[in-house]
N, C-alpha and C positions, 0 to 999 in steps of 0.2 A: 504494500500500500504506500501511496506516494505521503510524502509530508502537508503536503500543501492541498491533500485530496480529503472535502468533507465527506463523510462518511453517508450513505443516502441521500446526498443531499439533489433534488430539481428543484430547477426553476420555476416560476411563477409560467413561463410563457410554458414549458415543456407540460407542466401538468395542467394546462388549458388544452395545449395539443394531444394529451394523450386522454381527454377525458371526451374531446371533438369527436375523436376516433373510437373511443368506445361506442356516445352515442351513435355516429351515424359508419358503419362499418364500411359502408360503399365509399367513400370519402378518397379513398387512392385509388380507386377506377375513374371516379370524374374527374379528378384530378389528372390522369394518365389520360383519359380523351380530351380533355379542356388543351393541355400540350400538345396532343397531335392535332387536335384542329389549327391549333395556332402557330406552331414554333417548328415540328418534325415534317417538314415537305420534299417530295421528292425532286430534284432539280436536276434541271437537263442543262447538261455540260454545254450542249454544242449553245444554246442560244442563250447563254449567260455569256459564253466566250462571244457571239457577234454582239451583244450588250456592252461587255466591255471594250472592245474593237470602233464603237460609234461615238466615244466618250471624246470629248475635245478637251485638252487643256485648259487647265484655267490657269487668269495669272496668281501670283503671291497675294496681291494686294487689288481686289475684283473693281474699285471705285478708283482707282489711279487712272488717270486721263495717260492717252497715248501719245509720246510727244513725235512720234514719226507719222502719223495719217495724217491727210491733209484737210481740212476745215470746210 
């Protein structure tokens, strides 16, 4: 046992969370489909890469007047 380890000791937030999950048991499957609806997508390589490919430069500083085009 470490020195600096209290002995049983949770938190206020962890035993909220573990008592969330008692009552509602589904609670990591909606959880697990709320992320795949949002976050895990399947991406196509080739038309991310022509995405990337169409991107233009920007400069350092987007509001800097260009002092070589003419007026």
């Amino acid at each position: 046992m470490s020195f600096f380890q209290r002995p049983h000791y949770q938190s206020e937030a962890t035993r909220f969370i573990a008592q969330l999950k008692h009552q509602k048991p589904s609670l990591d499957a909606e959880q697990q489909a709320g992320r795949k609806l949002l976050w895990d997508k399947n991406v196509d390589a080739r038309i991310w890469q022509e995405y990337r490919a169409g991107e233009v430069p920007q400069k350092p500083y987007v509001y800097q007047t260009n002092p070589d085009a003419e007026a």
